[in-house]
N, C-alpha and C positions, 0 to 999 in steps of 0.2 A: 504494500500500500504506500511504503514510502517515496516509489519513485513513479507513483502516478504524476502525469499533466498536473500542470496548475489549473487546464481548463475544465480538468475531468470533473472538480468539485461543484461543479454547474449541473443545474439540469433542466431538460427539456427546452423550451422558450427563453429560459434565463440565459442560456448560452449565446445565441444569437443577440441578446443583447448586450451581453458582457463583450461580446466581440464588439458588436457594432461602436460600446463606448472604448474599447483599447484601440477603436481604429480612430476614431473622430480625436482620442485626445493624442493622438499621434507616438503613443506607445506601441516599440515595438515589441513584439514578446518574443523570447528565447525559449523554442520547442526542447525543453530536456526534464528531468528527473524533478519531483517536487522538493525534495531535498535542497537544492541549490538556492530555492527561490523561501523565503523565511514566507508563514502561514500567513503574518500581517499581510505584508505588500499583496497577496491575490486577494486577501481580501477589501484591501484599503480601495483597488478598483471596481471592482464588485458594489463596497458600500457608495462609492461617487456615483455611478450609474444608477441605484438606487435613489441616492439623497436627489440627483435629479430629477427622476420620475417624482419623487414624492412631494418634489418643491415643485413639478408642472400640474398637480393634482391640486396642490394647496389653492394653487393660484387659479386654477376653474374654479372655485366656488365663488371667485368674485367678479366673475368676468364679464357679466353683463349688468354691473350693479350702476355704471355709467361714472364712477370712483375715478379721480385720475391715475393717472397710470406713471411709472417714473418716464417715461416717455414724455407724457404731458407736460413735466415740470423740466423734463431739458427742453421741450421746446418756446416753454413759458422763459427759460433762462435761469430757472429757481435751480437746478443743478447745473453745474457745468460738465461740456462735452469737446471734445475733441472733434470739430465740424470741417468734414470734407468736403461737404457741396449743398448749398443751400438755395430754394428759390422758393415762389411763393407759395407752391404748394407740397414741398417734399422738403426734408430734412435728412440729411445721412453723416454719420460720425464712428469715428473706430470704436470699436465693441471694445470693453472692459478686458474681457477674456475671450483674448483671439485664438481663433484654432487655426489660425492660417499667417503666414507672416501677413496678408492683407486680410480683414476682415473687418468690413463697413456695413453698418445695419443704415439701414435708409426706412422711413417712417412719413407716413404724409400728415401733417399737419394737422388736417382735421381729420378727426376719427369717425364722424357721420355714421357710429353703432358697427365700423369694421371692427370685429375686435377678432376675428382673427377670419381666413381664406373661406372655410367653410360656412361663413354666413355672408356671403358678400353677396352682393343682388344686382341685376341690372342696373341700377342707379350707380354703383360704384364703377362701372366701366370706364371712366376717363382716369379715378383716381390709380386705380389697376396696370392704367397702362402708361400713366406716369410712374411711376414707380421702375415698371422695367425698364423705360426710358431713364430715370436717374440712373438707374442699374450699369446702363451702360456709359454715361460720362462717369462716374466713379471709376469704373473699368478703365479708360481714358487717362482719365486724370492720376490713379497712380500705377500707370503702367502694367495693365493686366489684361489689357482688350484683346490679345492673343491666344488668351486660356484664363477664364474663370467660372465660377459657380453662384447661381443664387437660388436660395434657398429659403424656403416659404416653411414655419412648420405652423403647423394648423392645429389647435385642439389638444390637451394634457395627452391623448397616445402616439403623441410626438413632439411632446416635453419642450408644450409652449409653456412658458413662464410670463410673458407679458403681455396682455391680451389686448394689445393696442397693434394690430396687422402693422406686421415690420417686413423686410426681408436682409439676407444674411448674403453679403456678395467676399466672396472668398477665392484668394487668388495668392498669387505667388511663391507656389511652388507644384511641382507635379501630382496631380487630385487623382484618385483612386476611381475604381467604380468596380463594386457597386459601393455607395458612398454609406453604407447602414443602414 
């Protein structure tokens, strides 16, 4: 038993998610003996993948209560953000916690009840495709228009945590697929 996989201790569906977050957080794993690898460290990524899910679950229960959002108050100015590209209806600044050497969240100003992809309506179609549109001068602007990814997650079973419709433009180095 001692030199089982670090990943054997997974099961069923939790594995593919354990995967999915040792790939996003860009750890790479060392296929050998459990022995090598101390019990904490498989589990320290295990509980991170978890505390996420259970911080995107937290955060559905408030998600249609119309509350601002920290979004809201970087866009009020009440936090400060690091802003890449700003016009009158989009917002986009480096993420706290990049997974990418470039990773720019872009956000449109008003939230007009988007609070996240799966509720959006015909009415939202202009702001929708502003948005891809920033997507791609951000690309532009820090040198990534050759190769990047954006990335919409919709809904706590894809460990949205801010329910103000954002999207995630990720670039600057070689992206995998399938991406988790």
């Amino acid at each position: 038993m001692a030199a089982m996989s670090s990943l054997i201790l997974l099961r069923g569906p939790y594995i593919v998610k354990a995967l999915g977050f040792i790939k996003a957080s860009n750890y790479i794993p060392r296929i050998g003996p459990a022995s090598r690898y101390p019990l904490q460290s498989q589990r320290s990524y295990v509980a991170a993948a978890h505390d996420e899910e259970a911080a995107a679950r937290a955060a559905a229960v408030n998600a249609d209560t119309g509350a601002p959002t920290i979004f809201d108050k970087i866009i009020a100015k009440e936090i400060p953000a690091s802003v890449v590209y700003e016009d009158q209806k989009v917002l986009a600044f480096r993420d706290i916690n990049p997974q990418a050497p470039v990773h720019v969240l872009i956000i449109p100003k008003s939230r007009d009840g988007l609070t996240e992809l799966g509720k959006a309506e015909q009415r939202h179609e202009d702001i929708l495709g502003n948005l891809l549109y920033a997507a791609k001068i951000v690309a532009e602007k820090e040198g990534i228009v050759d190769g990047f990814r954006v990335v919409i997650n919709s809904g706590s079973s894809a460990c949205q945590s801010v329910y103000h419709l954002h999207l995630h433009v990720l670039g600057g180095r070689q992206l995998k697929w399938p991406p988790g």
